[in-house]
PDB file of N, CA, C and O in Angstrom:
ATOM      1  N   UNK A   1       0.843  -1.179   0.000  1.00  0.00           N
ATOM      2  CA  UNK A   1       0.000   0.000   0.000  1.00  0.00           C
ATOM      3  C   UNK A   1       0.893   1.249   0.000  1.00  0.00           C
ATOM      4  O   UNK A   1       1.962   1.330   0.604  1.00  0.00           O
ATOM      5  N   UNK A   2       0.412   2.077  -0.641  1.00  0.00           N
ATOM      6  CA  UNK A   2       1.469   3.358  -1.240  1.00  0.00           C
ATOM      7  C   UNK A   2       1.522   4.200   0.510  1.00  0.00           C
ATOM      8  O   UNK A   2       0.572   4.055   1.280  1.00  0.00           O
ATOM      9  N   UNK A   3       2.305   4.726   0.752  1.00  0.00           N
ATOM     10  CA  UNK A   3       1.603   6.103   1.866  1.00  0.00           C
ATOM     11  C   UNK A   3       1.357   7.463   1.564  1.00  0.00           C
ATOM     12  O   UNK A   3       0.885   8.180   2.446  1.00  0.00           O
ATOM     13  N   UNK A   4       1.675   8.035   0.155  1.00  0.00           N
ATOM     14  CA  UNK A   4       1.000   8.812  -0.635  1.00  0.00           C
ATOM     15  C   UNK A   4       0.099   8.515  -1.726  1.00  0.00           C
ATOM     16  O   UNK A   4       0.391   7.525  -2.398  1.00  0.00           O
ATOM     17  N   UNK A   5      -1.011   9.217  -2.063  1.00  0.00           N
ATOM     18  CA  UNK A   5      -1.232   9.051  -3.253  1.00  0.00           C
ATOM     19  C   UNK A   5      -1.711   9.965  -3.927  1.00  0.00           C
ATOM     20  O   UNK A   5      -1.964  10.866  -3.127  1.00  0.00           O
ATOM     21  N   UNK A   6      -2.025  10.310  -5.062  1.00  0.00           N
ATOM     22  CA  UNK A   6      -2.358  11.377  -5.778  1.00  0.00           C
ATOM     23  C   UNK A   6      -4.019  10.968  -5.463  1.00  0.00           C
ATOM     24  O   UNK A   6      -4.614   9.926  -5.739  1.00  0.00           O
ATOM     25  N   UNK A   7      -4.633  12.521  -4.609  1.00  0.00           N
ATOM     26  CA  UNK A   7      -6.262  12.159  -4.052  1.00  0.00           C
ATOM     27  C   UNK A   7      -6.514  13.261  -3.984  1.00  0.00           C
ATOM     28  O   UNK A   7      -5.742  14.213  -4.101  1.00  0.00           O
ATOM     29  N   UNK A   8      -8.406  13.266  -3.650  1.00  0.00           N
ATOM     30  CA  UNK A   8      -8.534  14.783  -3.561  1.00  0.00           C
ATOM     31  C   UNK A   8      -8.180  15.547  -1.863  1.00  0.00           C
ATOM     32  O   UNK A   8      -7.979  16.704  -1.493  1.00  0.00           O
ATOM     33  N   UNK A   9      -8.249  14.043  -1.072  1.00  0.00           N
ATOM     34  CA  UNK A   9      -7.767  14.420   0.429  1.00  0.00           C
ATOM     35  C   UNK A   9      -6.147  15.082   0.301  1.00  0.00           C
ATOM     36  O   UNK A   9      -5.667  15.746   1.220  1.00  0.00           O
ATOM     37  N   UNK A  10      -5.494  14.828  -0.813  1.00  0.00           N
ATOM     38  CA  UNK A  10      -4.181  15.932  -0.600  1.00  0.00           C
ATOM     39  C   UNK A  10      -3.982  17.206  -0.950  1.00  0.00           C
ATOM     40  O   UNK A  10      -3.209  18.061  -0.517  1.00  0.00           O
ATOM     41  N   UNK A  11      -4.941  17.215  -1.956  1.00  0.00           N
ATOM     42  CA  UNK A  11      -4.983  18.920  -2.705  1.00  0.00           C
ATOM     43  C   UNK A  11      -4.451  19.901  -1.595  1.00  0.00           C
ATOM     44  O   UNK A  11      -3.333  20.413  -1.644  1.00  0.00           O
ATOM     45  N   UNK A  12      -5.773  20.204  -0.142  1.00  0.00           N
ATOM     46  CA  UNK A  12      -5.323  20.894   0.640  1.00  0.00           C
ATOM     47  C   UNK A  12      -3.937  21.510   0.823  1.00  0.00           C
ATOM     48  O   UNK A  12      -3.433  22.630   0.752  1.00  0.00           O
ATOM     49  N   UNK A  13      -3.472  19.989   1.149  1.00  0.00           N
ATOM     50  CA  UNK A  13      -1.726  20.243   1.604  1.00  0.00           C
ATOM     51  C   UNK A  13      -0.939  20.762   0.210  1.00  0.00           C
ATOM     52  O   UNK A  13       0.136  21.346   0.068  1.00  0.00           O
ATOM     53  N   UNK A  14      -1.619  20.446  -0.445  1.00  0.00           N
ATOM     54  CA  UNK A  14      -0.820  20.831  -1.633  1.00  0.00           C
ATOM     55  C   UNK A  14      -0.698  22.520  -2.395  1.00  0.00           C
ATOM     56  O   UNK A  14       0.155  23.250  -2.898  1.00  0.00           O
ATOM     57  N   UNK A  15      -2.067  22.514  -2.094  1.00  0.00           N
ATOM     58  CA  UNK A  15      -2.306  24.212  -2.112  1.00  0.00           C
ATOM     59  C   UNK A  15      -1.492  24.924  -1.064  1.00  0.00           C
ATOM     60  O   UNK A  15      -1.083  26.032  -1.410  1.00  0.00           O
ATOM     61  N   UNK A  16      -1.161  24.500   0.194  1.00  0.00           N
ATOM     62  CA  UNK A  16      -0.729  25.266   1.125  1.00  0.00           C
ATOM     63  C   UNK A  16       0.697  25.256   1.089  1.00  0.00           C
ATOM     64  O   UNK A  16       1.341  26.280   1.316  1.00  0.00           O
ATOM     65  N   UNK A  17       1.496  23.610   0.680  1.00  0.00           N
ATOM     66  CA  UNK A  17       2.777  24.100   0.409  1.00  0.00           C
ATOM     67  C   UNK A  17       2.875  25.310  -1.016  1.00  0.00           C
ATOM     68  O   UNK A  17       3.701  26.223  -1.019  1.00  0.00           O
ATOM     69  N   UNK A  18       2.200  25.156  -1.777  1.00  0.00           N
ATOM     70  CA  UNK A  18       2.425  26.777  -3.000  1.00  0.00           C
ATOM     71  C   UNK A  18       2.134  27.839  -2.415  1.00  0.00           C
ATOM     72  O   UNK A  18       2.698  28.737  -3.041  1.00  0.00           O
ATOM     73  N   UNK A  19       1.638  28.209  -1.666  1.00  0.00           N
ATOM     74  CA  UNK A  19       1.536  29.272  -1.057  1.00  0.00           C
ATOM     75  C   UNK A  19       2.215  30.031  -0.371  1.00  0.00           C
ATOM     76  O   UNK A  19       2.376  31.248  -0.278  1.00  0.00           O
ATOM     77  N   UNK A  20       2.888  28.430   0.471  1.00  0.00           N
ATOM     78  CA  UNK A  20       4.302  28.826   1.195  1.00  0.00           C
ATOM     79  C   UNK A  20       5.497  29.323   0.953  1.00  0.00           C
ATOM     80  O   UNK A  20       6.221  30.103   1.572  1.00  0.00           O
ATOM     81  N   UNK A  21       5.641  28.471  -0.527  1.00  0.00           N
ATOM     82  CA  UNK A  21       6.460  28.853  -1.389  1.00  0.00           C
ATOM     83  C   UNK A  21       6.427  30.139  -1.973  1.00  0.00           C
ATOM     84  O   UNK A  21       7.549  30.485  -2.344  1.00  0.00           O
ATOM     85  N   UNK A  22       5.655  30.861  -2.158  1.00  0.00           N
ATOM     86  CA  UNK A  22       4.989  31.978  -3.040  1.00  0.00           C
ATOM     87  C   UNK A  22       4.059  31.997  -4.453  1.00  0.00           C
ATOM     88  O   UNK A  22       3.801  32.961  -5.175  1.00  0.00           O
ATOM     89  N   UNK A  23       3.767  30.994  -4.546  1.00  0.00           N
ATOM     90  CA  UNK A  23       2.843  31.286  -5.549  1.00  0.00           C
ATOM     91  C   UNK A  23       1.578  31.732  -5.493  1.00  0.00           C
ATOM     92  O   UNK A  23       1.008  31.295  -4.494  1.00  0.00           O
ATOM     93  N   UNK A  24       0.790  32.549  -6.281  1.00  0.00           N
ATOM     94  CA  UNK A  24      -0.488  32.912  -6.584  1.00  0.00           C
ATOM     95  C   UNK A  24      -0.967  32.197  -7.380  1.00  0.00           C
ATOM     96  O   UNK A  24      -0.606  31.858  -8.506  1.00  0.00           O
ATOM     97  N   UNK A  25      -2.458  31.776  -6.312  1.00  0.00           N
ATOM     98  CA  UNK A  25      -3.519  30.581  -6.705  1.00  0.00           C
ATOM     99  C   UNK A  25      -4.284  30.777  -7.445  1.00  0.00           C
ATOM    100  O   UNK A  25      -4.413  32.001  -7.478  1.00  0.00           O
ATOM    101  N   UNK A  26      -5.356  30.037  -8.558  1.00  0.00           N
ATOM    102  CA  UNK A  26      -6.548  30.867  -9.318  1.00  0.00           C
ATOM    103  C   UNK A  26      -7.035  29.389  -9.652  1.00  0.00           C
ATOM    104  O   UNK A  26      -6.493  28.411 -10.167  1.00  0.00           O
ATOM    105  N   UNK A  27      -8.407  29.680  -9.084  1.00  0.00           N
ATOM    106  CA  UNK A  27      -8.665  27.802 -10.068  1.00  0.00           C
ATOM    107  C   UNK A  27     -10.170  28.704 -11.276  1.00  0.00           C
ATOM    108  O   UNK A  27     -10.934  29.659 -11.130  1.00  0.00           O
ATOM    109  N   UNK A  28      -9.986  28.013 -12.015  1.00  0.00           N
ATOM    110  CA  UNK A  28     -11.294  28.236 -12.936  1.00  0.00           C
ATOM    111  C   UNK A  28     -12.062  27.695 -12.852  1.00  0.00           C
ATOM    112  O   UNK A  28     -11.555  26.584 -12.701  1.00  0.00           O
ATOM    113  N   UNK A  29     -13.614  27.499 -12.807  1.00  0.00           N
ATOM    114  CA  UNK A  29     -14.526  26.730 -12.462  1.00  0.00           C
ATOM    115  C   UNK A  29     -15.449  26.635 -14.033  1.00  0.00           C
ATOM    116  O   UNK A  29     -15.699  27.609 -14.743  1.00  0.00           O
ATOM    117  N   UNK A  30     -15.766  25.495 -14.256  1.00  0.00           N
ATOM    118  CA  UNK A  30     -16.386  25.305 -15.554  1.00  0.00           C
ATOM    119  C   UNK A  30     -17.754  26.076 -15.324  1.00  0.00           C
ATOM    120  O   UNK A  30     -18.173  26.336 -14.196  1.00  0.00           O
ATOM    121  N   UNK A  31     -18.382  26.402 -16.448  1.00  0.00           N
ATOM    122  CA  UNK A  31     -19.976  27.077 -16.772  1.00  0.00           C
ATOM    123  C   UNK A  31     -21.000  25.659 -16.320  1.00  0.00           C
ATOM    124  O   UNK A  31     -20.898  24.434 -16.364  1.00  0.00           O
ATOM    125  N   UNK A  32     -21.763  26.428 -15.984  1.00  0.00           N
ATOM    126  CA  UNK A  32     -22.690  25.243 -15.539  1.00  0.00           C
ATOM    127  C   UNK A  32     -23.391  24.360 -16.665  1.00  0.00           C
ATOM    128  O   UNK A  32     -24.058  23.366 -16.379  1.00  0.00           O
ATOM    129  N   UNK A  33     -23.206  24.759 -17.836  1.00  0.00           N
ATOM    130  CA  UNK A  33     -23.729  24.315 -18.895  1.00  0.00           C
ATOM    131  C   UNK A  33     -22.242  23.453 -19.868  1.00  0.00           C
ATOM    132  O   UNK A  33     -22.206  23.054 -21.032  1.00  0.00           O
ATOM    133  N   UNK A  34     -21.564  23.439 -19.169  1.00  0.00           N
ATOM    134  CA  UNK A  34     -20.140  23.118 -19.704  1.00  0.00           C
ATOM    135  C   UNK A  34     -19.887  22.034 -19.125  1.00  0.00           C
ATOM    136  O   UNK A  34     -20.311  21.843 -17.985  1.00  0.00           O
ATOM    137  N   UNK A  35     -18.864  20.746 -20.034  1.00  0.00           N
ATOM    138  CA  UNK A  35     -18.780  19.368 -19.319  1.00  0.00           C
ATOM    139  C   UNK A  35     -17.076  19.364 -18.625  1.00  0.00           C
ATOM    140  O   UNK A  35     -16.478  18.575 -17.893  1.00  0.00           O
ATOM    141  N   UNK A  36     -16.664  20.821 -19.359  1.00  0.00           N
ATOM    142  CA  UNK A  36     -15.146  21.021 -18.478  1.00  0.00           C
ATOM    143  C   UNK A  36     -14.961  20.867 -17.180  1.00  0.00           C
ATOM    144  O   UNK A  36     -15.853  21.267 -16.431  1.00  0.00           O
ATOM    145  N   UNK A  37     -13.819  20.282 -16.648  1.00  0.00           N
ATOM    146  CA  UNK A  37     -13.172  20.116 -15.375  1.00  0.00           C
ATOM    147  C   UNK A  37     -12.554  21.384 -15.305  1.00  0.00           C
ATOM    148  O   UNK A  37     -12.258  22.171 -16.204  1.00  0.00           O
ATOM    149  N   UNK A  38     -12.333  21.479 -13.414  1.00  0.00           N
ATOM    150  CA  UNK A  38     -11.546  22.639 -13.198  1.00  0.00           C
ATOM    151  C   UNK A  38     -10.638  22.918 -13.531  1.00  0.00           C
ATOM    152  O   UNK A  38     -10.054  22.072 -14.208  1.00  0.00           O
ATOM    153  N   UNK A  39     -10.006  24.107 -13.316  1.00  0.00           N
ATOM    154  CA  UNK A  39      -8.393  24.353 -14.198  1.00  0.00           C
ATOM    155  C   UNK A  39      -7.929  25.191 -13.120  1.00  0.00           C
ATOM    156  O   UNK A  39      -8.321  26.307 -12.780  1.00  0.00           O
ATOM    157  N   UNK A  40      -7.034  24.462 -12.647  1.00  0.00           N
ATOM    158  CA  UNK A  40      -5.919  25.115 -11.328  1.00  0.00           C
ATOM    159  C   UNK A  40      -4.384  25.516 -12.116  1.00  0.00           C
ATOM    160  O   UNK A  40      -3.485  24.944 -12.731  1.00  0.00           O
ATOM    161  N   UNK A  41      -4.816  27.110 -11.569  1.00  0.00           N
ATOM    162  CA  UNK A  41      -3.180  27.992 -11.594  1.00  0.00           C
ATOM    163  C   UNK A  41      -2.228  28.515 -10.950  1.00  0.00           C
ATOM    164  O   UNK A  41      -2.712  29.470 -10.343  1.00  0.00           O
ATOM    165  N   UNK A  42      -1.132  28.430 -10.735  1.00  0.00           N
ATOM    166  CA  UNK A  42      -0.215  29.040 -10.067  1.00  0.00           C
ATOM    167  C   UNK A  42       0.757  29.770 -10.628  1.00  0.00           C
ATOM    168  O   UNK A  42       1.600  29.278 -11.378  1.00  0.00           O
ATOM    169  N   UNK A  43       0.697  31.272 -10.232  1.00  0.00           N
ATOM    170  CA  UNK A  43       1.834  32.182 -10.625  1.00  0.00           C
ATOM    171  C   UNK A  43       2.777  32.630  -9.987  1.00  0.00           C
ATOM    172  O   UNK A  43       2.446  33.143  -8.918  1.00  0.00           O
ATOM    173  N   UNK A  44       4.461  32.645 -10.361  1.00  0.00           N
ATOM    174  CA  UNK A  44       5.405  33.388  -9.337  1.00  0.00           C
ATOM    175  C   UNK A  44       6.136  34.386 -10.742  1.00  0.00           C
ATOM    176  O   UNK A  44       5.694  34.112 -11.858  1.00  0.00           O
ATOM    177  N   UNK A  45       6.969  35.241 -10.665  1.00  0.00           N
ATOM    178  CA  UNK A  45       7.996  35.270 -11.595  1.00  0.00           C
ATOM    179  C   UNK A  45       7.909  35.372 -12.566  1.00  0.00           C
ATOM    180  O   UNK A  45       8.859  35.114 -13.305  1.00  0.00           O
ATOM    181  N   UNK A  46       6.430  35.902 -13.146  1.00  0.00           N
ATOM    182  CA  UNK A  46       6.376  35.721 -14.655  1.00  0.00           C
ATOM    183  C   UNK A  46       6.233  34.145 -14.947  1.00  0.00           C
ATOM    184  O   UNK A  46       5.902  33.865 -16.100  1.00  0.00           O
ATOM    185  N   UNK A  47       6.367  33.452 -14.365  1.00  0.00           N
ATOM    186  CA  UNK A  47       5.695  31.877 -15.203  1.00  0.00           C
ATOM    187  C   UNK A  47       4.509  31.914 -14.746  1.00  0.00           C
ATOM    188  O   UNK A  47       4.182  32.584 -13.766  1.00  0.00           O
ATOM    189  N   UNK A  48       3.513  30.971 -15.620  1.00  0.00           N
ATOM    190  CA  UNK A  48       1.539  30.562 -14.548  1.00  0.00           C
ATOM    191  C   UNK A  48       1.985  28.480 -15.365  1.00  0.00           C
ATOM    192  O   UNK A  48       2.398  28.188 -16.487  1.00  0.00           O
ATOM    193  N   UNK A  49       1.754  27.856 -14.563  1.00  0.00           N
ATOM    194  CA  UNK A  49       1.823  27.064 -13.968  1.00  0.00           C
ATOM    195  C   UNK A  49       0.061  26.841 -14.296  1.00  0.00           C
ATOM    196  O   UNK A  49      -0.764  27.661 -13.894  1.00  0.00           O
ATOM    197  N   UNK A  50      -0.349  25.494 -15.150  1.00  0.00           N
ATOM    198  CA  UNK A  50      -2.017  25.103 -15.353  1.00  0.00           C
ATOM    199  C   UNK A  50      -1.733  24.157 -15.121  1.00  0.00           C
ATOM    200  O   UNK A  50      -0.604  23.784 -15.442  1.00  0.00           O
ATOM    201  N   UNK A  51      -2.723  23.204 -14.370  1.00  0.00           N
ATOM    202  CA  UNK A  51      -3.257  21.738 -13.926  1.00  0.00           C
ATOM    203  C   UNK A  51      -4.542  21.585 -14.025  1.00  0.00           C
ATOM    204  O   UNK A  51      -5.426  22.440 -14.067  1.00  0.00           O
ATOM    205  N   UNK A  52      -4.609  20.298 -14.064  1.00  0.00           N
ATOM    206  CA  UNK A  52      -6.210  19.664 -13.731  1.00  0.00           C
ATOM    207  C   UNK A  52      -6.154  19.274 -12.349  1.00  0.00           C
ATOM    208  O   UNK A  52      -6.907  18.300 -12.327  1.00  0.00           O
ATOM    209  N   UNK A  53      -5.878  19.382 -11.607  1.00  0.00           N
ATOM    210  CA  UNK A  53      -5.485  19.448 -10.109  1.00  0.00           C
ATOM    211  C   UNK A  53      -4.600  19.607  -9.201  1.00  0.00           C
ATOM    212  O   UNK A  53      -3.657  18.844  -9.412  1.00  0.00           O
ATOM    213  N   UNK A  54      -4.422  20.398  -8.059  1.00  0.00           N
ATOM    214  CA  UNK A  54      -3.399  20.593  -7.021  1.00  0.00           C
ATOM    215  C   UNK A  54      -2.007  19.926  -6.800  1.00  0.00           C
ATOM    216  O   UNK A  54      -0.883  20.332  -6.506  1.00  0.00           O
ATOM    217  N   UNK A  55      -2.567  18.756  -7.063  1.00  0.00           N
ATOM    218  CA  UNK A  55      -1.392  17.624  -7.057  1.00  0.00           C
ATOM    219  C   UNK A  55      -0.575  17.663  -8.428  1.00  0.00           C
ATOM    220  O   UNK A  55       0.624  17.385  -8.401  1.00  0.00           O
ATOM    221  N   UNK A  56      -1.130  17.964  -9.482  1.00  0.00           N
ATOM    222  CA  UNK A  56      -0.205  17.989 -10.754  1.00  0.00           C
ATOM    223  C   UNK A  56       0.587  19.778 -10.885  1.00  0.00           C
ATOM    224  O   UNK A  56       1.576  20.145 -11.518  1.00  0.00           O
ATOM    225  N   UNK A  57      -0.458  20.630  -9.905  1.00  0.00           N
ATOM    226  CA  UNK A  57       0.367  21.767 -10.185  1.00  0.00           C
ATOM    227  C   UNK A  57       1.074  21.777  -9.114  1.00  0.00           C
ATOM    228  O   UNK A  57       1.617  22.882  -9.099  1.00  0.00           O
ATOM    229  N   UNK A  58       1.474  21.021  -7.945  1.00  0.00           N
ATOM    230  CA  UNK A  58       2.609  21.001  -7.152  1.00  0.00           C
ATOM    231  C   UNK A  58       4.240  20.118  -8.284  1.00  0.00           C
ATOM    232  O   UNK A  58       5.460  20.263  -8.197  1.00  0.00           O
ATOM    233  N   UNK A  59       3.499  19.412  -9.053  1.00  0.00           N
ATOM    234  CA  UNK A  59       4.464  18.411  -9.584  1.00  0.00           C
ATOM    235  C   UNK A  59       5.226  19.597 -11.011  1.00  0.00           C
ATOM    236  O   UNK A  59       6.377  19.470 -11.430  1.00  0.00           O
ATOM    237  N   UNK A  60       4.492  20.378 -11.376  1.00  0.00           N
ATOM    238  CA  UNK A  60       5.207  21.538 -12.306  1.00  0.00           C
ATOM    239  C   UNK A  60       5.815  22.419 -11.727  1.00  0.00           C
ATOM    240  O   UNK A  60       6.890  22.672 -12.271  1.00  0.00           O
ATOM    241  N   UNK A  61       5.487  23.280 -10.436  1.00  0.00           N
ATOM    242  CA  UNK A  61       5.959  24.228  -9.837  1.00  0.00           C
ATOM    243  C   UNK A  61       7.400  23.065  -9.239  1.00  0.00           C
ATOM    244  O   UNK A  61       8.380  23.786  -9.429  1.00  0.00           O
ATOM    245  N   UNK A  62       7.670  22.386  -8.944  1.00  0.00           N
ATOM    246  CA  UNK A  62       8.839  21.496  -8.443  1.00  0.00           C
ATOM    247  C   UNK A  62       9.548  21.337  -9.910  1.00  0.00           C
ATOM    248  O   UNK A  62      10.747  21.260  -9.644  1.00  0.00           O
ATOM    249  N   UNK A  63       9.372  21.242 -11.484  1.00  0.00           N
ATOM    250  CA  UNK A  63       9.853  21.331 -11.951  1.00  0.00           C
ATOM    251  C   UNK A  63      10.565  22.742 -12.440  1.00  0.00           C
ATOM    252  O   UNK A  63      11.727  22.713 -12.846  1.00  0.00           O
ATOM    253  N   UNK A  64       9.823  23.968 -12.383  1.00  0.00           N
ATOM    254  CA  UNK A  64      10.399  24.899 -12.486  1.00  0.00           C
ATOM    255  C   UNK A  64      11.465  25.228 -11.307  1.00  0.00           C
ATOM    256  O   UNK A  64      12.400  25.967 -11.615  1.00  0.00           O
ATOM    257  N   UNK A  65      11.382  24.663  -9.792  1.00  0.00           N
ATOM    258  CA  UNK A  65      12.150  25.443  -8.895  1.00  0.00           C
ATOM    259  C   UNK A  65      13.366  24.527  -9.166  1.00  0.00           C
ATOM    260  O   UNK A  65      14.390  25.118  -8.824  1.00  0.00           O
ATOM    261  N   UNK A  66      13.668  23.053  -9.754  1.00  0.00           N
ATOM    262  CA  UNK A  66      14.753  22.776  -9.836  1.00  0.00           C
ATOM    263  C   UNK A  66      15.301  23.169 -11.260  1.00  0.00           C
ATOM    264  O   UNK A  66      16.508  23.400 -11.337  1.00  0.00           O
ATOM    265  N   UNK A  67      14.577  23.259 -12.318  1.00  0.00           N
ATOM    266  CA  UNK A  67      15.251  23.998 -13.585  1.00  0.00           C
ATOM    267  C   UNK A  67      15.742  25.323 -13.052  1.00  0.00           C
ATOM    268  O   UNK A  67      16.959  25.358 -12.873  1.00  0.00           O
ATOM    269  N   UNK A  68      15.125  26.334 -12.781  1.00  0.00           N
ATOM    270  CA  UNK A  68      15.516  27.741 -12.847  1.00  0.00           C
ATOM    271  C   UNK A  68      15.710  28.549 -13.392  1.00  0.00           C
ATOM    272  O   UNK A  68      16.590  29.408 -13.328  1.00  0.00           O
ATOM    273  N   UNK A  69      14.384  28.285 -14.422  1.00  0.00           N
ATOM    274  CA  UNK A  69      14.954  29.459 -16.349  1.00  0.00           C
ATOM    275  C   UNK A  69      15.190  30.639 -15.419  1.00  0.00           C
ATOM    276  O   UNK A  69      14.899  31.164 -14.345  1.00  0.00           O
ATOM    277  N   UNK A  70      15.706  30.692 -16.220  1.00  0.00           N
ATOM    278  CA  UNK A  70      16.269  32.556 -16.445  1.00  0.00           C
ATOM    279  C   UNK A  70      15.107  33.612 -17.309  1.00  0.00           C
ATOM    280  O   UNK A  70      14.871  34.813 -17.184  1.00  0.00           O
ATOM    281  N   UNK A  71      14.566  32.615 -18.168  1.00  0.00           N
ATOM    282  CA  UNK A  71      13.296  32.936 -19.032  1.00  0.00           C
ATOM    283  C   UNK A  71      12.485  32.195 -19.531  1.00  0.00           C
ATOM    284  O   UNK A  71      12.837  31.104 -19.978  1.00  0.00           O
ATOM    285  N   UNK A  72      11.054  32.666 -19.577  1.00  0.00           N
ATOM    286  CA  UNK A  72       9.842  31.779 -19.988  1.00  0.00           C
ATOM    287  C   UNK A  72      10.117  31.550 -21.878  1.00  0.00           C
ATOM    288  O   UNK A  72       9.656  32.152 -22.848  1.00  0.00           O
ATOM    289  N   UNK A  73      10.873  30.644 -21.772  1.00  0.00           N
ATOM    290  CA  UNK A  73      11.088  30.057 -23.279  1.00  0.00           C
ATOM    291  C   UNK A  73      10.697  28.644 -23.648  1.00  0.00           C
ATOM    292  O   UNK A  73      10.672  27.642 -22.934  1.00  0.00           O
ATOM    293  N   UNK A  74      10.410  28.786 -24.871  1.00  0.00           N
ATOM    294  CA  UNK A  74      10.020  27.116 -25.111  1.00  0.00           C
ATOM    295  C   UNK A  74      10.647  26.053 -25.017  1.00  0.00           C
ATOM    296  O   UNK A  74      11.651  25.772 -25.671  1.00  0.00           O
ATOM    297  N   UNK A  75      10.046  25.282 -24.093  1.00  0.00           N
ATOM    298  CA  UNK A  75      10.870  24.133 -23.489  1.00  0.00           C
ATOM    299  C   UNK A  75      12.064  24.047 -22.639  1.00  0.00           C
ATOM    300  O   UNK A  75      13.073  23.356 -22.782  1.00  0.00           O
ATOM    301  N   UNK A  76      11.636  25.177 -21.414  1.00  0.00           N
ATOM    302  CA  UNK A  76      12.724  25.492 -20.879  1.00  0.00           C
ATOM    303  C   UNK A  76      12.658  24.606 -19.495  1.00  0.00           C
ATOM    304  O   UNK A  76      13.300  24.837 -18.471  1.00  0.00           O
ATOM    305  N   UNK A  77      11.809  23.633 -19.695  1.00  0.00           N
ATOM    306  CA  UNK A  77      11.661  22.745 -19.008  1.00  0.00           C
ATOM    307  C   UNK A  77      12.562  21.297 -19.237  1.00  0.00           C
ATOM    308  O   UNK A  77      12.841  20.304 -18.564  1.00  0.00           O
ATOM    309  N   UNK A  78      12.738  21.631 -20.122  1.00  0.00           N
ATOM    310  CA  UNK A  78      13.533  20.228 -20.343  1.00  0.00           C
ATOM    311  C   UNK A  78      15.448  20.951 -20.662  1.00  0.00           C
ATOM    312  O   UNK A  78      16.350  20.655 -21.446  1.00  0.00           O
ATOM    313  N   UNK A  79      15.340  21.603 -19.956  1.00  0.00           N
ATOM    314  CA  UNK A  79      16.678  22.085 -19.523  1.00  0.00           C
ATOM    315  C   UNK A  79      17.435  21.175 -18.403  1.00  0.00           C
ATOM    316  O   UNK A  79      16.821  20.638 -17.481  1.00  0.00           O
ATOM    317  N   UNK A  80      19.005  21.053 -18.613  1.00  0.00           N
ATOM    318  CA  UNK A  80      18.955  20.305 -16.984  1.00  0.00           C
ATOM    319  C   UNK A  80      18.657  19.064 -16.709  1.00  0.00           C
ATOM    320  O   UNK A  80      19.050  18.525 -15.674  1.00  0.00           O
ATOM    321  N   UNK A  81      17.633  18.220 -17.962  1.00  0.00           N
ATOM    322  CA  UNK A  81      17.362  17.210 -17.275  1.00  0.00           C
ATOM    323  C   UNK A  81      17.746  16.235 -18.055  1.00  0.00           C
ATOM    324  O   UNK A  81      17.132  15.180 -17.897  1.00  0.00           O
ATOM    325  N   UNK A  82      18.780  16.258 -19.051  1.00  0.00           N
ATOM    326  CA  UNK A  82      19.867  15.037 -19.240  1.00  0.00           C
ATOM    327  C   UNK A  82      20.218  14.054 -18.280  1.00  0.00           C
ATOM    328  O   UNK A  82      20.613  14.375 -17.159  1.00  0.00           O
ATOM    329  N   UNK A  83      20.100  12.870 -18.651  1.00  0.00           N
ATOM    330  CA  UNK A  83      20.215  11.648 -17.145  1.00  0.00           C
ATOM    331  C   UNK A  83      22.016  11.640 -18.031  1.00  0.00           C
ATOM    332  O   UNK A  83      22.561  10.944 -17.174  1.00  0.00           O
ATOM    333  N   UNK A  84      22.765  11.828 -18.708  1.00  0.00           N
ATOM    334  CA  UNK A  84      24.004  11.574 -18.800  1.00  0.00           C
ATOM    335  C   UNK A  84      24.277  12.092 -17.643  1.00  0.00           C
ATOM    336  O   UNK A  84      23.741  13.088 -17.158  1.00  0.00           O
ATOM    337  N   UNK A  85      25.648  11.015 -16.870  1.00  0.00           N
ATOM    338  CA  UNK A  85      26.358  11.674 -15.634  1.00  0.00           C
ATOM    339  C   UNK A  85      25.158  11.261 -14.345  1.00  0.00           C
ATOM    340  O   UNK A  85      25.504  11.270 -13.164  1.00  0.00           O
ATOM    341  N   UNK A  86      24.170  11.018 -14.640  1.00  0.00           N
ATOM    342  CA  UNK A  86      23.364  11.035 -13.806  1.00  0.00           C
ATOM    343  C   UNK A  86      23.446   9.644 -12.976  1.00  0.00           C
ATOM    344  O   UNK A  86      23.473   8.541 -13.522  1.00  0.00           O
ATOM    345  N   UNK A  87      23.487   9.882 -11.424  1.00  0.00           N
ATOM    346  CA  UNK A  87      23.703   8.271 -10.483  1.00  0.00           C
ATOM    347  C   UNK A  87      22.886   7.330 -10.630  1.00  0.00           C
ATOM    348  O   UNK A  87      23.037   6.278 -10.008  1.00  0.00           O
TER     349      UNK A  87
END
């Protein structure tokens, strides 16, 4: 049995570590006539950070704080993350 799991009982914690961190929260809520799911955002620095839930926008904001663009460029996410050299 896992002792985490991706649920809606973690969102909470998950919203609160971004916060801690500094990001600004925004979720979008679908039209009532609309079959869209919510859309959760987080902004620091000039990046915004979109998920379909808390738990996936904790898992992007952790990719930007270990990349560290310098600038919002395309694919500046996959900077850094060469496994050559890697243990």
């Amino acid at each position: 049995m896992a002792s985490l799991a991706s649920h809606i009982n973690v969102w909470e914690t998950c919203l609160q570590l971004l916060r801690r961190r500094g990001y600004r929260l925004a979720v979008s809520l679908p039209d009532d006539d609309d079959d869209a799911s919510c859309g959760w955002t987080a902004e620091k620095d000039g990046f915004t950070f979109w998920a379909d839930n808390p738990v996936e926008l904790l898992g992007l904001t952790a990719v930007y704080e270990d990349v560290r663009p310098e600038a919002d460029q395309p694919y500046w996410w996959s900077a850094n993350t060469s496994r050559e050299g890697s243990p």
